[in-house]
N, C-alpha and C positions, 0 to 999 in steps of 0.2 A: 574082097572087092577093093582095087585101087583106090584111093582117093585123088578127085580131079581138082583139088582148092589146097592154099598154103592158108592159115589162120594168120592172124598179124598178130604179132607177141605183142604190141602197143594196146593196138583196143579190139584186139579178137575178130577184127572182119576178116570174112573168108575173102579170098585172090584165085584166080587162077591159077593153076603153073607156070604161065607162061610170061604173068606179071612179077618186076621187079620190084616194084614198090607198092607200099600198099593204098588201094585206090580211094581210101579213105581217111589218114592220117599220114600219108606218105612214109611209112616207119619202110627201110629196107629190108627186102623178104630173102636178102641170101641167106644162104646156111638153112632157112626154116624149110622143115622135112613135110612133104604133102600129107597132109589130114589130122596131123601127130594131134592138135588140139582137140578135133572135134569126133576123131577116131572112136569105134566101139560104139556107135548107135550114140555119141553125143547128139543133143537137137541146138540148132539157134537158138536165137535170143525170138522168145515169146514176141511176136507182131511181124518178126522177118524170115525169109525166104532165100534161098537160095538160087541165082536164077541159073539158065542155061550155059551162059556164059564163068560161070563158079564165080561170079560176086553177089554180093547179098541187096537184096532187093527190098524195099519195102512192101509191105502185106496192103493190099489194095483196101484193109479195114481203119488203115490207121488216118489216111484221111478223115475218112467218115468220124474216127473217136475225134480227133483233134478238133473238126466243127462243132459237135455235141459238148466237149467238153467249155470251149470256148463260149458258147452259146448260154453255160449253166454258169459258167464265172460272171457272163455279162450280166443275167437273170437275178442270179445272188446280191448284185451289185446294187439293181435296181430296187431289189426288193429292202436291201438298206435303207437305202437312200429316203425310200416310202416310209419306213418304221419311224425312222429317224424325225421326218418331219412331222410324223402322226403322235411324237410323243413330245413334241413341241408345243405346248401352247398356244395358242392364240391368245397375243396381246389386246384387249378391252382398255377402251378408252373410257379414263376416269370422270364421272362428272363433274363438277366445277363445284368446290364445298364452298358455303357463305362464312363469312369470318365471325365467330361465336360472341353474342352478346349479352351471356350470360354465365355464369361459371356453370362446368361439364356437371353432368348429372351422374350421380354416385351411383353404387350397382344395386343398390335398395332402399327403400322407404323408411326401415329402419333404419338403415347404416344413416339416411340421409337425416331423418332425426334425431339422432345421437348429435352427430355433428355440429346439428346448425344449434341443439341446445348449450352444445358446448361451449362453443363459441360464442353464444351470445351472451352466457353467463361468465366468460372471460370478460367479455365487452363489456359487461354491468359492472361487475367488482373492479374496472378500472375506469370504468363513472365514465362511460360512453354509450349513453340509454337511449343516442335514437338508432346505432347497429345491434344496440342489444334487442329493442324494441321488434326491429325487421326480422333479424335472425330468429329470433326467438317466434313469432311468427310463424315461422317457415317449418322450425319443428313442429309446431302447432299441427299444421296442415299435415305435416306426414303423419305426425302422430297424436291421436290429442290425449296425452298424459297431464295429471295433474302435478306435475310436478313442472313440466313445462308450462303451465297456466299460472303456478305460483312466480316461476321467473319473472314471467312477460307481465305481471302485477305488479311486482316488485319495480321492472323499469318505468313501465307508467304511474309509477305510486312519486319515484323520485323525480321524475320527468313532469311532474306538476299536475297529472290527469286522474285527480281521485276520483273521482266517479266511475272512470275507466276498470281502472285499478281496482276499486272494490267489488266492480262487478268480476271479475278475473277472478278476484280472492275469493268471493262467494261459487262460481265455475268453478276452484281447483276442490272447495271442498265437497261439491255437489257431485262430484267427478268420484271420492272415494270416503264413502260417508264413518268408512271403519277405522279411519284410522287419525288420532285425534291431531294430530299435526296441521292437517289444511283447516280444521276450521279452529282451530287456535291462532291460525298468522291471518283468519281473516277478522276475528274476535280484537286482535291487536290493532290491525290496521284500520278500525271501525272506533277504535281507544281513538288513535294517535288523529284518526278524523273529528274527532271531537263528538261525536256519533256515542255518545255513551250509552246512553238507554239502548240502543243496539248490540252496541257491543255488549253490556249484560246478557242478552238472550244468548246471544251467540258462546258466550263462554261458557251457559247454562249447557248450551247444547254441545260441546264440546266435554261438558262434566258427564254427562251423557253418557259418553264413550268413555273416560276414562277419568270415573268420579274421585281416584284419589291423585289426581293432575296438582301436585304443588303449586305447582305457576301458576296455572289458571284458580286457582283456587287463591292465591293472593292476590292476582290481578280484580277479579272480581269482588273480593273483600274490598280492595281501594279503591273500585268506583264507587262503592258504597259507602266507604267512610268519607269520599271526598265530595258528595252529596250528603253530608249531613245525616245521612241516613243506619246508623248505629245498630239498628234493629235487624234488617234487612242484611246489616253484615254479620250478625251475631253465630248464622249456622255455617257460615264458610269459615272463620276463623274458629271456634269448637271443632269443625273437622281437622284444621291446620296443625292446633295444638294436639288435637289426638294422634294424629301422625308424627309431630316435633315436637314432642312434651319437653325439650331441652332446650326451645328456642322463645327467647323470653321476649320479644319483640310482639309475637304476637298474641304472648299471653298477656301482656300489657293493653293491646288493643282488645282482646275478646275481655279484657275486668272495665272497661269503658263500656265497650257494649250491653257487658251484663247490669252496669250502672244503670245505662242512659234504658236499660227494660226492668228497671226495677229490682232485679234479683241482686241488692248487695250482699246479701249472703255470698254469693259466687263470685261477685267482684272481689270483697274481702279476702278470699282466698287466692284466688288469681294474683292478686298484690304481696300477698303474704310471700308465697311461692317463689317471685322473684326476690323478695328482699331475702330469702333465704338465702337464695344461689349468687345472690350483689347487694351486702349490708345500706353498700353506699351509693346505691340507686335514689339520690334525693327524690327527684321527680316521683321514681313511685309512691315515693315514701308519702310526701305531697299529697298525692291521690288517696292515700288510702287512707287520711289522717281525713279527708273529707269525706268519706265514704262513713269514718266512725261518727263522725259528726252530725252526718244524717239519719245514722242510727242512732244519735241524740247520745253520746258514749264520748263527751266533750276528753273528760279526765284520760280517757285512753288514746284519746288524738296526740292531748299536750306531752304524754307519757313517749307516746309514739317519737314527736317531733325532739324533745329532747334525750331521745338515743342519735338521732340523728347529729344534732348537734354536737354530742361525743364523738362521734366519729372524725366530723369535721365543724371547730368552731367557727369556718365564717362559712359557713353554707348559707347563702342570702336566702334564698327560699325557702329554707327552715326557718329564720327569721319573720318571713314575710308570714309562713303560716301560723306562727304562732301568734303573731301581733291579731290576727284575722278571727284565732278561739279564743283568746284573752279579751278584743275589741266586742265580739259580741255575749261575752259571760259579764261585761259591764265592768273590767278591771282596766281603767283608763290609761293610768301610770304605766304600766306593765304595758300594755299595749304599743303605749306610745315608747317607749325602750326598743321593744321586738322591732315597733317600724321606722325607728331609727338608724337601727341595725342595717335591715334589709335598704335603707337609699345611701347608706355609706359604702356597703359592698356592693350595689348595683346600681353606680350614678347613670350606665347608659338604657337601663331598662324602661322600655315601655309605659310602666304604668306611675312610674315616680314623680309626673305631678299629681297625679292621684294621693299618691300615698303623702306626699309631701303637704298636700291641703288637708287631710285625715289628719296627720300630726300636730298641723296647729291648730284645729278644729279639737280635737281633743286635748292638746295641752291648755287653752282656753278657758275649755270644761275643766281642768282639774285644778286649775289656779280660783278660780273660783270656788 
């Protein structure tokens, strides 16, 4: 079968024979051989036709795609456009914040009490007691440790408010009764108020907890010796020495105690003890030469005092003592020597017109 179309070697539309150019691209169709392109059962291009006239026609469907297709670009567009804005936010209007008149609040009660104790006892150790006082407060409330009760005593203790204060220091120890620290600094601070008979119990109660407490165990020895009260301090210093058998300070005070209760036997030793471990301890020396005295042992006083003497001859107190077992063994001369001694090496002493009116009081007696 003939073919009734030239194909256009440009862009393949079919022509008629009878056309010279091609009616779609204008390409000239001489020389080009009827059907050669589309020959042997070639088809068009998918959507077109071939019309009667042998040019190519459009397929009456392509309208219809080109609306449909049109209609799903426009669709796709819109449906953007919707996404778009749905995944926008909505901007909310902020309400109106008051401007803060207090410092911001920490993330916990703890954290907030750590802090404000921190701070406060910064505050304190650089002697600014009335933020220490606030801060320290404020731990309080978040937290009530006795360690923060001790602080906030301590600022009221320095800040003038002892009543305040001791009551705090009695709170920090009531707060944690095991552990002997709080009611030692309230034991202290009940001393330093002048509150002594207080402060005894309290350091009783503090021994309590931890009966071989050095500190508190000499603390309450000294309210006791500083009342007068010798007796009373006898078993806190026995305990001290039993734990410091090396510390002669208070073996000197527990041979006064054991004095002033009678037992010189235990005094005696107690002095001895030191003059061991320090020859030239006059003082003791002193004491224990009246201790034999009163065990009526005159000859071992004077024996006593003049090793002393050896040691060092102007020790005035040796002097003095001896003038004192000489004065009452009735040996006048000698006496008045000894306390001759003793106001020539100790013109700024105390009791030198005493002794100075003895000497002519007994030189007197001995001229006669």
């Amino acid at each position: 079968m003939a073919s009734n179309f030239r194909t256009c070697p440009q862009c393949s539309t079919r022509n008629r024979l009878d056309k010279e150019f091609c009616v779609k691209c204008g390409e000239p169709l001489e020389g080009v051989k009827a059907g050669d392109a589309v020959a042997a059962g070639k088809k068009g291009k998918p959507g077109f036709h071939v019309s009667e006239e042998g040019e190519e026609a459009q397929s009456p469907l392509v309208p219809l795609v080109f609306v449909i297709l049109t209609l799903g670009v426009a669709f796709a567009a819109w449906r953007t456009i919707q996404n778009a804005d749905a995944a926008t936010p909505t901007p909310v209007a902020a309400a109106p914040v008051a401007q803060a008149s207090i410092p911001p609040v920490v993330p916990t009660q703890m954290a907030s009490g750590v802090q404000a104790y921190t701070a406060g006892m910064a505050a304190l150790r650089a002697g600014d007691y009335v933020n220490a006082t606030r801060l320290l407060r404020e731990a309080i409330a978040a937290a009530n440790k006795p360690d923060y009760r001790l602080g906030l005593a301590e600022a009221l203790e320095k800040s003038g408010f002892t009543s305040d204060a001791l009551a705090e220091y009695e709170t920090a120890a009531g707060l944690d009764t095991t552990n002997v620290r709080y009611t030692s600094e309230w034991a202290k601070a009940l001393n330093r108020a002048g509150r002594n008979t207080e402060a005894i119990r309290v350091y009783d109660a503090a021994l309590q907890i931890d009966r071989d407490n050095l500190a508190n165990l000499r603390e309450v020895a000294n309210l006791h010796i500083r009342a007068n009260d010798l007796a009373k301090a006898r078993p806190y210093l026995e305990r001290i020495v039993q734990l410091q058998p090396d510390d002669l300070a208070p073996k000197q005070n527990l041979a006064r105690a054991l004095e002033a209760t009678r037992d010189l036997e235990g005094a005696s030793k107690q002095y001895r003890d030191i003059l061991t471990a320090m020859p030239d301890a006059d003082l003791t020396r002193a004491l224990l030469s009246d201790v034999l005295m009163k065990q009526s042992k005159p000859d071992q006083a004077l024996l006593l005092l003049e090793e002393g003497l050896k040691l060092d001859a102007n020790s005035a107190i040796m002097y003095r003592e001896k003038g004192r077992i000489l004065d009452r063994q009735g040996n006048k001369a000698d006496a008045v020597l000894a306390y001759q001694q003793y106001v020539r090496l100790a013109p700024g002493a105390t009791d030198i017109m005493a002794f100075t009116a003895r000497i002519e009081q007994l030189s007197a007696s001995v001229e006669q």
